[in-house]
mmCIF file as gemmi writes it, N, C-alpha and C atoms, coordinates in Angstrom:
data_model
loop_
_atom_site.group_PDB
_atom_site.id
_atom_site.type_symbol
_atom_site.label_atom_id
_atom_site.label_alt_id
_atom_site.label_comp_id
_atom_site.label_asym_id
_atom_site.label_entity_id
_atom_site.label_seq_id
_atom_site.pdbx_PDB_ins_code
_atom_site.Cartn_x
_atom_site.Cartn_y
_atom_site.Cartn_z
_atom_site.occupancy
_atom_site.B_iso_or_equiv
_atom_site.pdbx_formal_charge
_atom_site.auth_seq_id
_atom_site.auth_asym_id
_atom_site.pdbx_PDB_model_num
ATOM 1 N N . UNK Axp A 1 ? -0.958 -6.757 6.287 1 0 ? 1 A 1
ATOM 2 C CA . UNK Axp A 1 ? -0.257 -5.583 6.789 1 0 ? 1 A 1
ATOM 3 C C . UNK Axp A 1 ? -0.915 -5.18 8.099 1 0 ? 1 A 1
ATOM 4 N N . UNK Axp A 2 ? -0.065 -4.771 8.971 1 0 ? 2 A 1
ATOM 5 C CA . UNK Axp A 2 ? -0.339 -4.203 10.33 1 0 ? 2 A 1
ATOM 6 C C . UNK Axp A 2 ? -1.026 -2.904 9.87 1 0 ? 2 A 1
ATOM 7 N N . UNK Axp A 3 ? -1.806 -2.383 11.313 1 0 ? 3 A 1
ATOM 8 C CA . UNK Axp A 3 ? -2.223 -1.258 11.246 1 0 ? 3 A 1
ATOM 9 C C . UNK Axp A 3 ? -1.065 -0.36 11.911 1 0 ? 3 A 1
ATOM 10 N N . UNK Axp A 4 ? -0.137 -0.694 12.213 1 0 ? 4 A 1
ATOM 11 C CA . UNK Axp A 4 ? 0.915 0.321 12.807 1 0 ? 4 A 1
ATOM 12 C C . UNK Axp A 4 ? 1.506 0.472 11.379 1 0 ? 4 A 1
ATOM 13 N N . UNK Axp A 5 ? 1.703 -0.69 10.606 1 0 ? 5 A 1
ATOM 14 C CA . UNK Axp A 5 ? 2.401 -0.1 9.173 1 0 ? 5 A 1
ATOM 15 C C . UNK Axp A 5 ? 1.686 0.451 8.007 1 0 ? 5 A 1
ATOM 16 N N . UNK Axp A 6 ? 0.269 0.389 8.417 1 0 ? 6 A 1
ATOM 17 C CA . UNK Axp A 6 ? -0.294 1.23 7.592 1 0 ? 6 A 1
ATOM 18 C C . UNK Axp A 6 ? -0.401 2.362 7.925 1 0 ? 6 A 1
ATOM 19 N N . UNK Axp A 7 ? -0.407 3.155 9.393 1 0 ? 7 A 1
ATOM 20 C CA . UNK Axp A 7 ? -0.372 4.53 9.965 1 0 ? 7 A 1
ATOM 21 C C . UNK Axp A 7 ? 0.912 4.957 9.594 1 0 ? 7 A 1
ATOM 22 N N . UNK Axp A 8 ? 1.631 4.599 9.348 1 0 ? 8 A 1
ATOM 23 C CA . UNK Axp A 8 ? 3.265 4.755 9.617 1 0 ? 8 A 1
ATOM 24 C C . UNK Axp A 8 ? 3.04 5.318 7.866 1 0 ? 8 A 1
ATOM 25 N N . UNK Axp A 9 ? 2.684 5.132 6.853 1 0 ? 9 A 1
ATOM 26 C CA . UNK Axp A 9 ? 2.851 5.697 5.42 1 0 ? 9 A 1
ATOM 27 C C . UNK Axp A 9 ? 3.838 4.593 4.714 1 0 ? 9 A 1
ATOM 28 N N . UNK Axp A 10 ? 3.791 3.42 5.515 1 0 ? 10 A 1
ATOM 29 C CA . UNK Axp A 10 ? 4.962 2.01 4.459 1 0 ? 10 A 1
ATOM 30 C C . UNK Axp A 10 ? 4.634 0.794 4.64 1 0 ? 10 A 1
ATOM 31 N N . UNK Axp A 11 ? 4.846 0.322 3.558 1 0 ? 11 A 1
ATOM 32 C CA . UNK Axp A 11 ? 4.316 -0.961 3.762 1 0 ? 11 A 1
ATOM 33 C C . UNK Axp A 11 ? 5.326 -2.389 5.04 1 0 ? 11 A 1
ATOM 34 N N . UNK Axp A 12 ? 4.544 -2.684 4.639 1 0 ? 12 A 1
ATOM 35 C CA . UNK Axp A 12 ? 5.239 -3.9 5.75 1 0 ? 12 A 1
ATOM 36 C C . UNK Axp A 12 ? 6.58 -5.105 5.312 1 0 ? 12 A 1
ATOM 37 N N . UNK Axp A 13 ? 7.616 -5.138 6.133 1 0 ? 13 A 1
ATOM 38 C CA . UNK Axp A 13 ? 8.278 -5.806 5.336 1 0 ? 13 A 1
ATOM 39 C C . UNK Axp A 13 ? 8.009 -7.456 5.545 1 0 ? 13 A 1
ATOM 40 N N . UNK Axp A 14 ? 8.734 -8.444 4.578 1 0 ? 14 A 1
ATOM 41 C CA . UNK Axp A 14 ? 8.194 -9.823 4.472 1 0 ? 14 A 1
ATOM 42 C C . UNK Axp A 14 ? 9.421 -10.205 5.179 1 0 ? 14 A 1
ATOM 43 N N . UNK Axp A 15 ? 9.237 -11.705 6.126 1 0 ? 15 A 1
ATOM 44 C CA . UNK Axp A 15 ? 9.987 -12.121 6.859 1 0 ? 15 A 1
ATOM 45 C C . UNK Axp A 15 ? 10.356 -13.324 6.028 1 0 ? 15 A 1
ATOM 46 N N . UNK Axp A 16 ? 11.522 -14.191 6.07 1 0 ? 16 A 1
ATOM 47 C CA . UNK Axp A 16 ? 11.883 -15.24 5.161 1 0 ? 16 A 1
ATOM 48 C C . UNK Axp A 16 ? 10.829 -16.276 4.988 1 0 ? 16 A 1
ATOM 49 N N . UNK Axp A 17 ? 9.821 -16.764 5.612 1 0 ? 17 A 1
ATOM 50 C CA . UNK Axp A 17 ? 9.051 -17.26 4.978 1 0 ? 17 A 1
ATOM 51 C C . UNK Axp A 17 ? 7.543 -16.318 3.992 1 0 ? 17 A 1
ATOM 52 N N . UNK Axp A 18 ? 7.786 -15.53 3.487 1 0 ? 18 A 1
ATOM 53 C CA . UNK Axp A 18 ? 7.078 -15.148 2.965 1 0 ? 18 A 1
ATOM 54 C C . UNK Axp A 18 ? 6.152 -13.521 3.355 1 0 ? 18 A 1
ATOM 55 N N . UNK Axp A 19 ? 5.609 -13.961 4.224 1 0 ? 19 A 1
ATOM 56 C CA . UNK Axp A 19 ? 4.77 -13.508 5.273 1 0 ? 19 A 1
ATOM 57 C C . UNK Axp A 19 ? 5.154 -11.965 5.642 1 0 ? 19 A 1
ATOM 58 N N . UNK Axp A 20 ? 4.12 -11.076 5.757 1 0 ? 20 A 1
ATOM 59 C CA . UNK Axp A 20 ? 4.372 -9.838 6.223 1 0 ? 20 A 1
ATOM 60 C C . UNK Axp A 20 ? 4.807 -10.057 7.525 1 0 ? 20 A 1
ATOM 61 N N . UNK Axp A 21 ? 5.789 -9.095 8.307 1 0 ? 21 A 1
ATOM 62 C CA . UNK Axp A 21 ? 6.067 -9.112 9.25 1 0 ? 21 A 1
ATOM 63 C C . UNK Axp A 21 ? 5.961 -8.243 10.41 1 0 ? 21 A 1
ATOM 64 N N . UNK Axp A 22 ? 4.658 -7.142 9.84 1 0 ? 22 A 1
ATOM 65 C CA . UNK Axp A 22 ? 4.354 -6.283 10.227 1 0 ? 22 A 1
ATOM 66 C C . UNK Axp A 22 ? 5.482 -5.282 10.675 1 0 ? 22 A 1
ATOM 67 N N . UNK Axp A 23 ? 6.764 -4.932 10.009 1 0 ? 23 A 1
ATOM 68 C CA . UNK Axp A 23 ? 7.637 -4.333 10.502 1 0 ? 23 A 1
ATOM 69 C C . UNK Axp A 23 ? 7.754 -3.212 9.445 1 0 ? 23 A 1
ATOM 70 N N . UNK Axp A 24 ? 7.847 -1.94 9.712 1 0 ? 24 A 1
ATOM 71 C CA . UNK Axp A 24 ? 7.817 -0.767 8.576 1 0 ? 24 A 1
ATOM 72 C C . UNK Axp A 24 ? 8.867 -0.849 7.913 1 0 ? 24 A 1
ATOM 73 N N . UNK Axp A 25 ? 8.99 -0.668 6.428 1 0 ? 25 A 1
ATOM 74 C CA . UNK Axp A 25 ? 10.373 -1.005 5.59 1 0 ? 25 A 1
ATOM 75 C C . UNK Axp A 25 ? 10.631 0.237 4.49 1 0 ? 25 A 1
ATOM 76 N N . UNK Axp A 26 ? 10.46 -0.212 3.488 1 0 ? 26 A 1
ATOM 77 C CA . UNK Axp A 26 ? 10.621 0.618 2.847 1 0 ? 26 A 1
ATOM 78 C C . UNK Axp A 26 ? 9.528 1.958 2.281 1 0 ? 26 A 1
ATOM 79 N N . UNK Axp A 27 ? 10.256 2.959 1.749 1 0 ? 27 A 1
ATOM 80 C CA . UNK Axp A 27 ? 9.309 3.767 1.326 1 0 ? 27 A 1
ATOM 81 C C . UNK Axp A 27 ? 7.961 2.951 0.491 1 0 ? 27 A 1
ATOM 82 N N . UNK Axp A 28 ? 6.691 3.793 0.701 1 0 ? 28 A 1
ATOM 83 C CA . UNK Axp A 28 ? 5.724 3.881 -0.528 1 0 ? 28 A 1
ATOM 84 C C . UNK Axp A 28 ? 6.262 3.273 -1.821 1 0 ? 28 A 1
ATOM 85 N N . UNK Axp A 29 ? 5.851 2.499 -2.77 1 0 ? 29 A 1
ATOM 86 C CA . UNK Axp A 29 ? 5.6 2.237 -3.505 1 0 ? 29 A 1
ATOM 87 C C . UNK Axp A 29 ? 4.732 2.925 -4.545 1 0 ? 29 A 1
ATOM 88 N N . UNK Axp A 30 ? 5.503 3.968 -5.517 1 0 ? 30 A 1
ATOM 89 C CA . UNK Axp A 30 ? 4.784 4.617 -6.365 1 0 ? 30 A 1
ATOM 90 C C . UNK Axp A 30 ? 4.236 5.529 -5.52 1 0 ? 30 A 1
ATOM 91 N N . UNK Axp A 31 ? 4.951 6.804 -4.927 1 0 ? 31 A 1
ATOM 92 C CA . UNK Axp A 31 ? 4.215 7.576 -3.854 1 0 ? 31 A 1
ATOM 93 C C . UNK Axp A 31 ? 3.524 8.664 -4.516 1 0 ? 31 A 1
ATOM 94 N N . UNK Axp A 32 ? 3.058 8.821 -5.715 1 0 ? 32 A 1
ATOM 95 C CA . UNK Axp A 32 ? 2.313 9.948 -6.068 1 0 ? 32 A 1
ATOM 96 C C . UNK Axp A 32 ? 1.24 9.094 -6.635 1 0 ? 32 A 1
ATOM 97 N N . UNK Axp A 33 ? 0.899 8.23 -6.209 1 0 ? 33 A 1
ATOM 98 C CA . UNK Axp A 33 ? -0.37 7.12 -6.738 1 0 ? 33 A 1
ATOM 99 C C . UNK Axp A 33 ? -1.548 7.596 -4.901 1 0 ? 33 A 1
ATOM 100 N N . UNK Axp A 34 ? -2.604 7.925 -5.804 1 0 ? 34 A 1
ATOM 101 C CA . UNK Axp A 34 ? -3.582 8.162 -5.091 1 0 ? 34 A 1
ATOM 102 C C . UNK Axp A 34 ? -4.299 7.008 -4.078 1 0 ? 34 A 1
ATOM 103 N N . UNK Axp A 35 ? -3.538 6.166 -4.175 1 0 ? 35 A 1
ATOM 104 C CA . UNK Axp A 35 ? -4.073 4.747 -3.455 1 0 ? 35 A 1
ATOM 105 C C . UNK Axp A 35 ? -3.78 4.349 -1.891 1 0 ? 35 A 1
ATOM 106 N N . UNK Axp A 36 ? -2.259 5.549 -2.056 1 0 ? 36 A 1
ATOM 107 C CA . UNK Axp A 36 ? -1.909 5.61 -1.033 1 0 ? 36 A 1
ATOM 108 C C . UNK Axp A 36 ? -2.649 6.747 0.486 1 0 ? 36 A 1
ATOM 109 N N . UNK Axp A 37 ? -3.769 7.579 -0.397 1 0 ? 37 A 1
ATOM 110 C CA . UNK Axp A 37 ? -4.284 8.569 0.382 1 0 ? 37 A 1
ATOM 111 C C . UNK Axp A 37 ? -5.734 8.113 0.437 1 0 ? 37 A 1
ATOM 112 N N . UNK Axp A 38 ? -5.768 7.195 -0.186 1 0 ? 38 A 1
ATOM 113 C CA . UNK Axp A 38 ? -7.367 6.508 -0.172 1 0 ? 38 A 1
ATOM 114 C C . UNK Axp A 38 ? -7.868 5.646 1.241 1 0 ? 38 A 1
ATOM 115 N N . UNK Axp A 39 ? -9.529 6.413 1.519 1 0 ? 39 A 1
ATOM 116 C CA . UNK Axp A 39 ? -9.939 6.062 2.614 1 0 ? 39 A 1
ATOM 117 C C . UNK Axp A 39 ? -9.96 4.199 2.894 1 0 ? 39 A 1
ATOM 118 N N . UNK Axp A 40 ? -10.431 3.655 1.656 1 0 ? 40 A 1
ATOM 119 C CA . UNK Axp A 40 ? -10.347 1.985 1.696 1 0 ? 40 A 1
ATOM 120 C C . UNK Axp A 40 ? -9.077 2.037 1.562 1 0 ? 40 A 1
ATOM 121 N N . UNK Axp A 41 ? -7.667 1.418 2.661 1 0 ? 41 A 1
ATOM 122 C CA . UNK Axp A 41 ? -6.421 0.918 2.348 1 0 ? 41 A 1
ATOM 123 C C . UNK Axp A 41 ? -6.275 0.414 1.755 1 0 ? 41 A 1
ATOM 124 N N . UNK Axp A 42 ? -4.783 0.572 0.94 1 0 ? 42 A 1
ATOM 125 C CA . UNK Axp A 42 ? -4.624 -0.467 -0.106 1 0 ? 42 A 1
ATOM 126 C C . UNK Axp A 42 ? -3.894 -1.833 0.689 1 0 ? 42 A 1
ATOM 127 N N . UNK Axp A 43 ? -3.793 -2.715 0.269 1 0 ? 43 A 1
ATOM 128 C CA . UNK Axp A 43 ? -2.99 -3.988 0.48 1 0 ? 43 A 1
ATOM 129 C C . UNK Axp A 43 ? -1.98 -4.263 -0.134 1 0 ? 43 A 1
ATOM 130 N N . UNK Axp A 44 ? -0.342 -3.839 0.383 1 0 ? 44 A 1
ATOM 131 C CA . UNK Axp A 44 ? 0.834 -4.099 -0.378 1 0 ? 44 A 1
ATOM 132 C C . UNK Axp A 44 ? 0.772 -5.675 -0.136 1 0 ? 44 A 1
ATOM 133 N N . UNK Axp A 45 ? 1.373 -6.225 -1.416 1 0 ? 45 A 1
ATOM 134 C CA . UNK Axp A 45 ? 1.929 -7.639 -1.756 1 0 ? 45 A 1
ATOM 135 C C . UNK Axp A 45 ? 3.367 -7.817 -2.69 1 0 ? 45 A 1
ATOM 136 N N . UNK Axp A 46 ? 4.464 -8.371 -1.996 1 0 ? 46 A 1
ATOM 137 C CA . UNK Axp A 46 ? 5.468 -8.308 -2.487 1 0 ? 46 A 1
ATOM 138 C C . UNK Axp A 46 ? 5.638 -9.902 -2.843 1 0 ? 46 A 1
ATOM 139 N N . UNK Axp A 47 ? 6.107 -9.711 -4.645 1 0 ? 47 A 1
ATOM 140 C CA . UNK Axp A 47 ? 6.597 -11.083 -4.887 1 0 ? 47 A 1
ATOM 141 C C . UNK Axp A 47 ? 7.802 -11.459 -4.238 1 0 ? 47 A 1
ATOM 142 N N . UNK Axp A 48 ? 7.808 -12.583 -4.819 1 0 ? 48 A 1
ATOM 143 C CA . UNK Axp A 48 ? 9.379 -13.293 -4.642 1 0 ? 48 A 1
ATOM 144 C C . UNK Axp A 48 ? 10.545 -12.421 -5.109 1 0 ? 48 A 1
ATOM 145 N N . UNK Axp A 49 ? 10.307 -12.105 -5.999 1 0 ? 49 A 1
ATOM 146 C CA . UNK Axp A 49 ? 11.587 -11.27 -6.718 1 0 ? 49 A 1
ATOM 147 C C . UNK Axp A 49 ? 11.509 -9.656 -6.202 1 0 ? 49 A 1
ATOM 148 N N . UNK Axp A 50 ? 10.5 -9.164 -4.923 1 0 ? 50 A 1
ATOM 149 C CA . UNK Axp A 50 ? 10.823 -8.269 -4.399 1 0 ? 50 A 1
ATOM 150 C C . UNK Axp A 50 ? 9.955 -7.262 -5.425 1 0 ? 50 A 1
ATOM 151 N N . UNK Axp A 51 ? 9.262 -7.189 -6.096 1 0 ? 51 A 1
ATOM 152 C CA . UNK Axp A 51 ? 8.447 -6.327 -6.851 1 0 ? 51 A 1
ATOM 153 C C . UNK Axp A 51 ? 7.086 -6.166 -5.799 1 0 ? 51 A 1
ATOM 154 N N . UNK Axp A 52 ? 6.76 -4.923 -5.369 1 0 ? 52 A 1
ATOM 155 C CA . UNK Axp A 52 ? 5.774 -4.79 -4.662 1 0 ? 52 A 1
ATOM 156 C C . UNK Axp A 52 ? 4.279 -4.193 -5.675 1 0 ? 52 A 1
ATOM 157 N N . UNK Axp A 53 ? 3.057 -4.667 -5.465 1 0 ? 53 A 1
ATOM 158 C CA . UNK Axp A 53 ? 2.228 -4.285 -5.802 1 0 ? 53 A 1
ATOM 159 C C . UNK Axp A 53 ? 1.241 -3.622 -5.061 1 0 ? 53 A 1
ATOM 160 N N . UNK Axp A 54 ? 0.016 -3.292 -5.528 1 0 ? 54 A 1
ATOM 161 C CA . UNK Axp A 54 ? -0.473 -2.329 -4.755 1 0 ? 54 A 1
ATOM 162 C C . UNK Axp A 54 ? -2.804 -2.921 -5.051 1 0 ? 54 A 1
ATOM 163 N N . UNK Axp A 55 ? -2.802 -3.724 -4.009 1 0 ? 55 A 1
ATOM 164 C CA . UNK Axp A 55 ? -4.228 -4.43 -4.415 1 0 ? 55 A 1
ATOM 165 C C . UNK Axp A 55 ? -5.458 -3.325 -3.661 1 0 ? 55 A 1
ATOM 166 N N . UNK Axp A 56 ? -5.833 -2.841 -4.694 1 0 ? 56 A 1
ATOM 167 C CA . UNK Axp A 56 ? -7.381 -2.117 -4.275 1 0 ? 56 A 1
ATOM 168 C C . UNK Axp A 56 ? -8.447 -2.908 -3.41 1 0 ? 56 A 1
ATOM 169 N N . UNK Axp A 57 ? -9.033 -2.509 -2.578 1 0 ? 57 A 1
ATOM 170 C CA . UNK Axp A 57 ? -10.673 -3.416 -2.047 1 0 ? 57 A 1
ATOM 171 C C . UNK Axp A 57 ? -11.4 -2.898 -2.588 1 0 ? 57 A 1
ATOM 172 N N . UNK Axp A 58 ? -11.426 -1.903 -3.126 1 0 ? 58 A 1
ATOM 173 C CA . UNK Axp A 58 ? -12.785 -1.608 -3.675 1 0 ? 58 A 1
ATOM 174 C C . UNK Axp A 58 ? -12.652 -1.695 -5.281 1 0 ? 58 A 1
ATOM 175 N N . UNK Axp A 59 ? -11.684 -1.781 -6.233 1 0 ? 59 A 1
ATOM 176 C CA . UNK Axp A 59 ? -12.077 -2.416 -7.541 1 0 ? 59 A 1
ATOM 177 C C . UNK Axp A 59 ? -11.587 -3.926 -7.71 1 0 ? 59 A 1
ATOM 178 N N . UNK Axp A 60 ? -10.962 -4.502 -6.3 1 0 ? 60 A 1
ATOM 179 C CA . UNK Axp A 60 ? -11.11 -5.665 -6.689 1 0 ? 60 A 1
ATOM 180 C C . UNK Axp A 60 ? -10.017 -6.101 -7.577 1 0 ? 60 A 1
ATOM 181 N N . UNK Axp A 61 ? -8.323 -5.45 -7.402 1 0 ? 61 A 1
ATOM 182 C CA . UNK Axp A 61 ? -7.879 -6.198 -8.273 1 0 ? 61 A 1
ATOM 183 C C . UNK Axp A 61 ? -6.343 -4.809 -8.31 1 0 ? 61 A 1
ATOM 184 N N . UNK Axp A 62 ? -5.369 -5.46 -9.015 1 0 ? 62 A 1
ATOM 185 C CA . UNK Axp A 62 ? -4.334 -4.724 -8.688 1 0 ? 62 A 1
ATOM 186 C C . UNK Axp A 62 ? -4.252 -3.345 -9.785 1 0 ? 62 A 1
ATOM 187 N N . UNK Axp A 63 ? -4.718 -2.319 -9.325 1 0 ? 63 A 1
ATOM 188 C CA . UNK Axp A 63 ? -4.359 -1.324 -10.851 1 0 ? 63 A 1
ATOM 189 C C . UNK Axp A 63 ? -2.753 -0.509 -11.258 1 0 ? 63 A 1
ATOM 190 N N . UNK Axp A 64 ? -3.125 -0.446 -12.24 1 0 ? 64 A 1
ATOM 191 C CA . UNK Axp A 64 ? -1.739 0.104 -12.948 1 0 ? 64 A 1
ATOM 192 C C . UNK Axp A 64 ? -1.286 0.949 -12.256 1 0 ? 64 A 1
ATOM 193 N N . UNK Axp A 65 ? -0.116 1.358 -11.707 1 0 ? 65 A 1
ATOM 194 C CA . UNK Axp A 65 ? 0.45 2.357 -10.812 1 0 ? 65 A 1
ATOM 195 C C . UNK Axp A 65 ? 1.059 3.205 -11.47 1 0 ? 65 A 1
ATOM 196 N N . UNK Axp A 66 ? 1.867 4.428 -11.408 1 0 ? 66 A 1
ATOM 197 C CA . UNK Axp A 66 ? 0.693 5.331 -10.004 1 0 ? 66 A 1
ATOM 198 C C . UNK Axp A 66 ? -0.786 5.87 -10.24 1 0 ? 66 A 1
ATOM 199 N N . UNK Axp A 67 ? -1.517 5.482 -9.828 1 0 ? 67 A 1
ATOM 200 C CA . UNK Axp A 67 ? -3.188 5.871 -10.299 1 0 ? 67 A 1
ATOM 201 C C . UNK Axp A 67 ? -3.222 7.517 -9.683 1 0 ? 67 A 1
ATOM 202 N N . UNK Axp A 68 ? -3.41 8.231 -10.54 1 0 ? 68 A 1
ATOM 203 C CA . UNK Axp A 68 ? -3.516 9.88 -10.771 1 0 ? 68 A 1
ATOM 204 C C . UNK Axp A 68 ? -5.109 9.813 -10.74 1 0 ? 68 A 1
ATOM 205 N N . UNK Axp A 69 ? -5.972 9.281 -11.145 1 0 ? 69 A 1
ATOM 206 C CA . UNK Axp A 69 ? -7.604 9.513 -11.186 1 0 ? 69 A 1
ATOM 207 C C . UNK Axp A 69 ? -8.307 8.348 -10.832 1 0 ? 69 A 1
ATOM 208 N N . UNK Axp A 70 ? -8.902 8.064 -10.291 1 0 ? 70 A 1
ATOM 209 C CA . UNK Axp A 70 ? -9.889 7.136 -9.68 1 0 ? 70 A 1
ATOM 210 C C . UNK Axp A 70 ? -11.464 7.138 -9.275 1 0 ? 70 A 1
ATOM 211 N N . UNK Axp A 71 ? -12.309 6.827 -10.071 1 0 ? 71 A 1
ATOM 212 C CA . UNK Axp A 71 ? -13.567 7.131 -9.582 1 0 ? 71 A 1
ATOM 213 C C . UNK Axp A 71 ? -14.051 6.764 -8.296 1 0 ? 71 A 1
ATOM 214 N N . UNK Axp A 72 ? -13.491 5.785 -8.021 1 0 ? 72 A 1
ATOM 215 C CA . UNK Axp A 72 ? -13.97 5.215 -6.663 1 0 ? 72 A 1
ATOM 216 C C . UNK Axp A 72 ? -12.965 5.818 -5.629 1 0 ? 72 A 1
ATOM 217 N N . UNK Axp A 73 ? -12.226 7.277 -5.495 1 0 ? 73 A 1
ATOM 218 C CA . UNK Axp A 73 ? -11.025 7.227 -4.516 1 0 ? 73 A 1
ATOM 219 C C . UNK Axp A 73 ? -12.189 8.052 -3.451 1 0 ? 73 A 1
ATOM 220 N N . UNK Axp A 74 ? -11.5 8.358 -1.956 1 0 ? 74 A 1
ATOM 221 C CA . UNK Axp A 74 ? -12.091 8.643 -1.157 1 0 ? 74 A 1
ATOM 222 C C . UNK Axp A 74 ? -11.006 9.592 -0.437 1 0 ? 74 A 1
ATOM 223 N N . UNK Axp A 75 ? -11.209 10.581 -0.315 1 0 ? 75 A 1
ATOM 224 C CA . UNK Axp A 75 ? -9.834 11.021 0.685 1 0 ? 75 A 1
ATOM 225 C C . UNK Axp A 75 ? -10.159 10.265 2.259 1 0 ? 75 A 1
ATOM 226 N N . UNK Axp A 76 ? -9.079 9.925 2.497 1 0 ? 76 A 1
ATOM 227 C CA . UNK Axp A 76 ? -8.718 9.402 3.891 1 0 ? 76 A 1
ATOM 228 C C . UNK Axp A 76 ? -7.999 10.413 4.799 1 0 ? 76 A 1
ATOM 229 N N . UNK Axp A 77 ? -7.933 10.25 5.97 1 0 ? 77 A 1
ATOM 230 C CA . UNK Axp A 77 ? -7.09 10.823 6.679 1 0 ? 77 A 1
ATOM 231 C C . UNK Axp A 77 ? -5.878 10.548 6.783 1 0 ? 77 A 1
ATOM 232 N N . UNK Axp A 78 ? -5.191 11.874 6.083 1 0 ? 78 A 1
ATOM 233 C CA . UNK Axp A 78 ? -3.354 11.825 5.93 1 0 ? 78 A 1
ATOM 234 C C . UNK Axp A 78 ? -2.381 11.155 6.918 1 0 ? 78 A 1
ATOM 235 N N . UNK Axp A 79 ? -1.752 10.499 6.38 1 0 ? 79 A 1
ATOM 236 C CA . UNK Axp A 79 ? -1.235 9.156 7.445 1 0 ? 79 A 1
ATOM 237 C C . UNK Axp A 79 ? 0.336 10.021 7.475 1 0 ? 79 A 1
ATOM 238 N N . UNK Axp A 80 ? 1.052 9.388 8.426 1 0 ? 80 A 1
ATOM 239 C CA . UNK Axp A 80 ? 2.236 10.217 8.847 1 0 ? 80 A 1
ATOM 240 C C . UNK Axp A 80 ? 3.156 9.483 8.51 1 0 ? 80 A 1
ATOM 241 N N . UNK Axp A 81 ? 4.229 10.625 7.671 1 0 ? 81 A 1
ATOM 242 C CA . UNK Axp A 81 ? 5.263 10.587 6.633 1 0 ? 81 A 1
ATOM 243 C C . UNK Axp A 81 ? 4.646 10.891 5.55 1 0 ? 81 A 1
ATOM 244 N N . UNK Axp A 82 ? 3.73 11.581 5.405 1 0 ? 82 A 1
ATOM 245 C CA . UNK Axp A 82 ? 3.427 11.987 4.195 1 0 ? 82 A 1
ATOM 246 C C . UNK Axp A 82 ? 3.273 13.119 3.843 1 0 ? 82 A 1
């Protein structure tokens, strides 16, 4: 994901081969999930079948969405559209 589509509050959309295309698309994914206001960004990954997930860096792994409590969250600075 681009850093213009991570300032922007959306993830990035995928171009036909797969690949982010750094182009802003759709809303948030699970927008009352705290992952999205967290200082470490999350990393959207969209399957094949268009199901987007939501991969943490700091636990290392995709958590159950929308995450309401997190020990490791950090407030970040509020990104726009939000």
């Amino acid at each position: 994901m681009t850093a213009a589509a991570a300032s922007c509050g959306r993830h990035a959309a995928r171009d036909d081969s797969g690949r982010d295309s750094g182009v802003a698309s759709d809303p948030l994914p699970f927008p009352t999930s705290l992952c999205h206001r967290c200082a470490a960004p999350p990393r959207y990954v969209t399957s094949d079948r268009g199901v987007v997930f939501v991969y943490c860096p700091l636990l290392k792994r995709y958590p159950i969405q929308p995450v309401m409590a997190c020990d490791l969250f950090c407030p970040g600075a509020p990104r726009v559209g939000e």
